[in-house]
C-alpha positions in Angstrom: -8.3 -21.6 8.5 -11.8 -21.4 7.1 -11.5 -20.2 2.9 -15.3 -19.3 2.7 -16.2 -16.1 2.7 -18.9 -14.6 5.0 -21.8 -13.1 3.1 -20.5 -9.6 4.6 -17.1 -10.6 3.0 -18.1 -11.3 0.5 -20.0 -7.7 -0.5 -16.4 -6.4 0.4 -14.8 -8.2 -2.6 -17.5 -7.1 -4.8 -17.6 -4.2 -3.8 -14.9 -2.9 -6.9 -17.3 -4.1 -9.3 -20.0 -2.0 -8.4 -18.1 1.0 -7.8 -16.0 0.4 -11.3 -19.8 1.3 -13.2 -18.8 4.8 -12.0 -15.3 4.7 -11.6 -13.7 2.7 -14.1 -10.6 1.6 -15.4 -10.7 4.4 -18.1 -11.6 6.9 -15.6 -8.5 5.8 -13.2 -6.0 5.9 -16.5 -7.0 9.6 -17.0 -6.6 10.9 -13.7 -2.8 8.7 -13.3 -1.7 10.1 -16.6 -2.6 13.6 -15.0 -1.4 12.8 -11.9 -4.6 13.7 -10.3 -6.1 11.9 -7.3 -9.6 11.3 -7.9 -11.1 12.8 -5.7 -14.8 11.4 -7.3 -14.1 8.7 -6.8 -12.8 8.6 -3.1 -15.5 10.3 -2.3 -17.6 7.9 -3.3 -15.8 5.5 -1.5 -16.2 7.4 1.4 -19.6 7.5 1.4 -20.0 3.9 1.2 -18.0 3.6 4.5 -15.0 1.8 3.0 -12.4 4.6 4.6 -12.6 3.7 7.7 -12.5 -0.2 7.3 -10.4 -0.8 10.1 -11.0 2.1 12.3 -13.0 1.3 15.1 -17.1 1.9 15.0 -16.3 4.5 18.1 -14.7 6.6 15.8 -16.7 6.4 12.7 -15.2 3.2 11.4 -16.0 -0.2 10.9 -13.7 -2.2 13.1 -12.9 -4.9 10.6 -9.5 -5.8 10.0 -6.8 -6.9 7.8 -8.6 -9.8 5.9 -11.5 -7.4 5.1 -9.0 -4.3 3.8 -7.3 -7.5 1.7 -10.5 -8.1 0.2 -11.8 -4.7 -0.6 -8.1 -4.2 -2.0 -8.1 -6.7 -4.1 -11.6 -6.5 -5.4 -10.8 -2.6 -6.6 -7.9 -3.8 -8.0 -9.7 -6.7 -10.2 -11.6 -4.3 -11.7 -8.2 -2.6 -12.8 -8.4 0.6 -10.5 -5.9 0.3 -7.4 -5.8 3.6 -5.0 -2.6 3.1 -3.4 -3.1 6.1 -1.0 -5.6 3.7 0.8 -2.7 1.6 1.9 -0.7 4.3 3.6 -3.7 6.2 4.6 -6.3 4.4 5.5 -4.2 1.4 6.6 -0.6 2.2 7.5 -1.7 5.5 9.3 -5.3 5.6 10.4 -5.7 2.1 11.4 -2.2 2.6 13.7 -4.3 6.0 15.3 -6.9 3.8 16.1 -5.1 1.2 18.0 -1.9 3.3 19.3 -3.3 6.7 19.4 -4.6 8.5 22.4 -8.5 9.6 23.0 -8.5 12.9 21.8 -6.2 12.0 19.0 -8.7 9.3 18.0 -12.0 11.6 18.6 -10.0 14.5 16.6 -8.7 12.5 13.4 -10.4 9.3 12.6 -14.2 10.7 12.3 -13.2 12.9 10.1 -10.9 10.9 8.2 -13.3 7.7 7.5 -15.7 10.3 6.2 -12.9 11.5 3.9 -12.6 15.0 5.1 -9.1 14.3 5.9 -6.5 12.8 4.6 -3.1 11.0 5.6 -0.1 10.3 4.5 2.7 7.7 6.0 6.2 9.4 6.2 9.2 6.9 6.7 11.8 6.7 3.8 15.1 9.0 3.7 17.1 9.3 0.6 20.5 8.4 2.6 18.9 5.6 4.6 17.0 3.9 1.7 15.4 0.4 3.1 17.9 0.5 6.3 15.5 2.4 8.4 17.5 1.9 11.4 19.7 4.3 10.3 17.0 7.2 9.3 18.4 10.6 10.9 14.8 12.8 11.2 14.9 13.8 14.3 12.1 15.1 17.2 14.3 16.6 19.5 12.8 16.9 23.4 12.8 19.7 24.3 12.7 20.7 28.6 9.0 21.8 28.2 7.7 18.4 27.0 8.2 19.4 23.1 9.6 18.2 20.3 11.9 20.2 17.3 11.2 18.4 14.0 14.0 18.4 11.7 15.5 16.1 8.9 14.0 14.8 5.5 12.0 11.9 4.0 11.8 11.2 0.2 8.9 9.1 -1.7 6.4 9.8 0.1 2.8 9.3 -1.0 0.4 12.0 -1.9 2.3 14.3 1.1 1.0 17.6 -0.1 -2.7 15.9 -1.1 -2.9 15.3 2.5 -3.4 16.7 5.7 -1.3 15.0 8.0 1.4 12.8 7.9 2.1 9.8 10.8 6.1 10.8 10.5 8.2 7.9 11.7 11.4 9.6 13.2 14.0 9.3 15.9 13.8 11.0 19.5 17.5 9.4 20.2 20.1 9.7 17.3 20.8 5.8 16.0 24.6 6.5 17.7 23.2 7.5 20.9 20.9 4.0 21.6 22.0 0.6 23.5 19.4 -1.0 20.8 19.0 -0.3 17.4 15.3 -0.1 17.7 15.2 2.0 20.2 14.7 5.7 20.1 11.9 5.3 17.1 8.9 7.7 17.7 5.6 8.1 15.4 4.3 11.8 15.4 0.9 13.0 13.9 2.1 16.2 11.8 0.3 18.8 9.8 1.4 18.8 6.7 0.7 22.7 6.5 2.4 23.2 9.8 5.7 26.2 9.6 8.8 24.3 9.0 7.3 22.4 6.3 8.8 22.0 2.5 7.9 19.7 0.0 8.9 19.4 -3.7 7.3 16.5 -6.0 9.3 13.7 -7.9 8.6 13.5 -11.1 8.2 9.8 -11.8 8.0 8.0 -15.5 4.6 5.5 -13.9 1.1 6.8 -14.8 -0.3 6.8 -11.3 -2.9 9.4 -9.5 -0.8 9.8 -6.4 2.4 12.2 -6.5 5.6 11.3 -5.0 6.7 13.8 -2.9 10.4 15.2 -0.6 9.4 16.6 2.4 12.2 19.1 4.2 11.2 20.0 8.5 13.2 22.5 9.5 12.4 22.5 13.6 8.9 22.1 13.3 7.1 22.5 16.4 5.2 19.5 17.9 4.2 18.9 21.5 3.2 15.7 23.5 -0.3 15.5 21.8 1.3 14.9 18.8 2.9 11.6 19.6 1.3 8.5 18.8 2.0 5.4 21.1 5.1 5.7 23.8 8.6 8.4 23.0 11.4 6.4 22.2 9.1 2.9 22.0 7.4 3.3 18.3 10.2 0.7 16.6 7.2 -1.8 17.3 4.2 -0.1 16.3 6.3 1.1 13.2 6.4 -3.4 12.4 2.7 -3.2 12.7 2.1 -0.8 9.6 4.9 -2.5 7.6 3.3 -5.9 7.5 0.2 -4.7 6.5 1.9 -2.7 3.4 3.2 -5.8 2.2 0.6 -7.9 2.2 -2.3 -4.8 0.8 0.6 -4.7 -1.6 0.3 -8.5 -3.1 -3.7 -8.1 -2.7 -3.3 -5.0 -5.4 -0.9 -7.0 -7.2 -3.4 -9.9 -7.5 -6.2 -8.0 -8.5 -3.9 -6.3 -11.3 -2.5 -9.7 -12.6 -6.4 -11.0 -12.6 -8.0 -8.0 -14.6 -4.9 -8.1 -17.1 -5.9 -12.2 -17.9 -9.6 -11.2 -18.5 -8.7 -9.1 -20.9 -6.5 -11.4 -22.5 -9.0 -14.7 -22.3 -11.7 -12.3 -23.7 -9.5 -11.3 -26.6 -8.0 -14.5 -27.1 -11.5 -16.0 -27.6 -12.4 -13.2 -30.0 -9.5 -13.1 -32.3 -9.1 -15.2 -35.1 -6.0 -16.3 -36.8 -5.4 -19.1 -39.2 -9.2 -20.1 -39.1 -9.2 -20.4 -35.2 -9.4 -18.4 -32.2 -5.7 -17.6 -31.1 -7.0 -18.9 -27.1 -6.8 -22.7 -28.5 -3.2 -22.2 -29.3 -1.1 -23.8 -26.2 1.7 -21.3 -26.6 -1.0 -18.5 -26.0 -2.6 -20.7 -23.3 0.2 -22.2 -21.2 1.5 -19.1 -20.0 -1.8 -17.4 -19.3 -2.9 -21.0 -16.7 1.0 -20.7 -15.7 0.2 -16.6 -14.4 -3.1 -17.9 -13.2 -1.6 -20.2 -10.7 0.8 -18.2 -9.6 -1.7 -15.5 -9.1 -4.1 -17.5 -7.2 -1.1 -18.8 -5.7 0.5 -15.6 -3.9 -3.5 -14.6 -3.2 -3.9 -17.3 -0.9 -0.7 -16.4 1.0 -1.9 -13.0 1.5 -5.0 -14.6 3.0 -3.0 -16.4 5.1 -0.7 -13.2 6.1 -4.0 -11.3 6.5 -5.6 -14.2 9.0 -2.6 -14.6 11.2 -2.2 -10.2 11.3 -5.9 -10.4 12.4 -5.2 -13.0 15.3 -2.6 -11.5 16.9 0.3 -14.1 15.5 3.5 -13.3 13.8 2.8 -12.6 10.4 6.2 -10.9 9.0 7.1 -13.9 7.1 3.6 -14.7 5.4 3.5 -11.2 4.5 6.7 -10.9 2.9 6.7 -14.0 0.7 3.2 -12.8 0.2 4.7 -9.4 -1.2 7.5 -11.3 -3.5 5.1 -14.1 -4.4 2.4 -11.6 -6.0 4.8 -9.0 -7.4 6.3 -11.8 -9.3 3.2 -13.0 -10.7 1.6 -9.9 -11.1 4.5 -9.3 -13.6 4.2 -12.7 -15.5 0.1 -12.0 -15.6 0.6 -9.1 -17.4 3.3 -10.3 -19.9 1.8 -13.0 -21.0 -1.6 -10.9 -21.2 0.5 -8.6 -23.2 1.9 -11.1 -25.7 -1.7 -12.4 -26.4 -3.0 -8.9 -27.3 0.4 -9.2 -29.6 0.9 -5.4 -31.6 -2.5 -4.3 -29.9 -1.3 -4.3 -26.5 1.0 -1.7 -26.7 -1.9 0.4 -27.8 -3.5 2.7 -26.0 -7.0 1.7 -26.7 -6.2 -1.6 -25.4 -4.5 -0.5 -22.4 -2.8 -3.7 -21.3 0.7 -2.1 -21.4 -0.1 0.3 -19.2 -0.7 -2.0 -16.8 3.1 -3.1 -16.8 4.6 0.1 -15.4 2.5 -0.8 -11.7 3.3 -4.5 -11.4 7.1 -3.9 -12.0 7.2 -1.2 -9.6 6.2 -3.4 -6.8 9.3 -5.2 -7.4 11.5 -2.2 -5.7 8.5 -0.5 -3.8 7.5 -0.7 -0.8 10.8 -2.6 -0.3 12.6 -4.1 -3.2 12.6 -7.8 -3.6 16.0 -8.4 -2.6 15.5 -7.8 0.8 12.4 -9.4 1.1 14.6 -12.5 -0.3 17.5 -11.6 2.5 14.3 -11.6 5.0 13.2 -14.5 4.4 16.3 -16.6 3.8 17.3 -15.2 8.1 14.0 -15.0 9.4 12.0 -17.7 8.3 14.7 -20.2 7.2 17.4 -19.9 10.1 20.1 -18.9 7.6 22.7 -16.4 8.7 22.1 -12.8 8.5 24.0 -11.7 4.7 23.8 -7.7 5.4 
């Protein structure tokens, strides 16, 4: 594995600085505490062709791939502005079009998506199945013409009524009804305006842009056009957008950790206590180069997760341990950012606590870190299976 960076990756990663002269870190604050999606500054992002990273160039993408979304991810996210949305939309679903979909659903959505003209969502949590998504219970039920009735309910889902379709993951045979527990998964491309469709937001306590959202289908109508990948066979496609959430997942968690210790080594070096600069006290810097590590740390594991996802090789263990490794020290970056700002960090015009609220959250979101911990335990460590 090759750690340089090609000049083209390179402009990627820097990418966030550039666009943070515009769009900055005060700009992304206002529109989270409103619960806003900035729409500016997507559109800017747009523009510049990032969308579309890892759509193919037939369909108005680039045709890079996971390494290169890691990059851009993480570079945003050093310059304190994360866009989660870009990891369900322009990753988990678009990305999936473009490898699973069909011609005419490539040739319809992705053009107009990597220019930012349309947006998607990722639709696969329930509020009775939680993390077991075996057990979800939305179901397309064939009908005898070749069609589909959409019925059942998702929760926590991501900017659903900002967007304007949802990749639904949902079951064409009931969990009861299948010899394998995988089987019976199928991903469907829905309008999110279609008749059938309700959605209520979630209020939530985090100051983020994107809205959280229920979504209620009571029989909505979808035919065979609407399927993305095989009936019955998604279970392994649906492995192939959950990987990549976890590792985009520790990139924005790096990125986070890194911009919280810049503000703290600049302040550290600028305040002056007892005659000195507060940065040459040990207690101030040991935990700041302790959360450095550990940062650059879990970084380099989502590199890895990233390389092997690009090659074609397993990557679910990488990218989970990746996930736990940067959520953790995401968390410890900030704290011990936050006890350097001392009083002033729980200000507002410092804006270092603010930071907190997004790093713990990735602790229980996309998957909470106990499961990641039971996943890795069976998976990559042969133990026996504990749920």
């Amino acid at each position: 594995m090759d750690f340089s960076l090609t000049q083209e990756q390179t402009m990627i990663y820097e990418y966030g600085q550039s666009l943070s002269k515009t769009f900055d870190r005060s700009y992304w604050m206002e529109n989270a505490e409103k619960h806003r999606f900035p729409e500016e500054m997507y559109a800017q992002i747009a523009a510049d062709g990032f969308i579309g990273l890892m759509v193919p160039e037939a369909y108005g993408g680039s045709g890079l791939g996971m390494m290169d979304m890691l990059l851009f991810q993480e570079g945003i996210a050093n310059e304190g502005i994360p866009l989660l949305s870009l990891v369900v939309g322009a990753c988990m679903s678009m990305s999936v079009i473009g490898e699973y979909g069909t011609e005419e659903q490539k040739q319809t959505y992705l053009p107009a998506a990597c220019k930012g003209d349309l947006r998607f969502c990722f639709a696969i949590t329930e509020p009775d199945a939680g993390t077991n998504s075996i057990r979800i219970s939305t179901l397309g039920k064939p009908s005898a013409d070749g069609r589909f009735k959409l019925s059942g309910r998702k929760t926590y889902i991501t900017d659903a009524a900002e967007s304007d379709y949802a990749l639904v993951v949902a079951r064409t045979t009931p969990h009861t009804e299948v010899e394998r527990k995988t089987d019976g998964f199928t991903l469907f491309i829905v309008d999110t305006r279609a008749p059938g469709i309700e959605m209520h937001p979630i209020p939530v306590s985090i100051a983020l842009p994107e809205v959280q959202y229920q979504i209620f289908f009571d029989d909505v109508d979808l035919g065979p056009e609407n399927v993305v990948g095989e009936v019955g066979r998604g279970f392994d496609i649906l492995f192939q957008s959950l990987n990549p959430e976890r590792i985009l997942g520790g990139a924005v968690c790096t990125g986070i950790g890194r911009y919280a210790m810049k503000k703290a080594v600049e302040y550290a070096n600028e305040r002056v206590v007892f005659n000195a600069p507060i940065g040459a006290y040990q207690a101030l810097q040991h935990p700041l180069a302790r959360a450095k590590t550990d940062i650059e740390m879990a970084a380099l594991l989502a590199r890895k997760a990233a390389w092997l996802f690009d090659n074609d090789l397993p990557c679910g263990g990488e990218a989970n341990m990746a996930k736990l490794a940067a959520s953790e020290a995401g968390i410890k970056a900030v704290d011990a950012s936050l006890q350097c700002f001392g009083g002033n960090g729980f200000t507002k015009e410092y804006g270092i606590f603010d930071l907190y609220p997004l790093v713990r959250l990735t602790k229980t979101a996309p998957i909470n870190n106990e499961m990641i911990h039971n996943y890795i335990a069976e998976h990559v460590m042969g133990l026996p299976r504990s749920y």
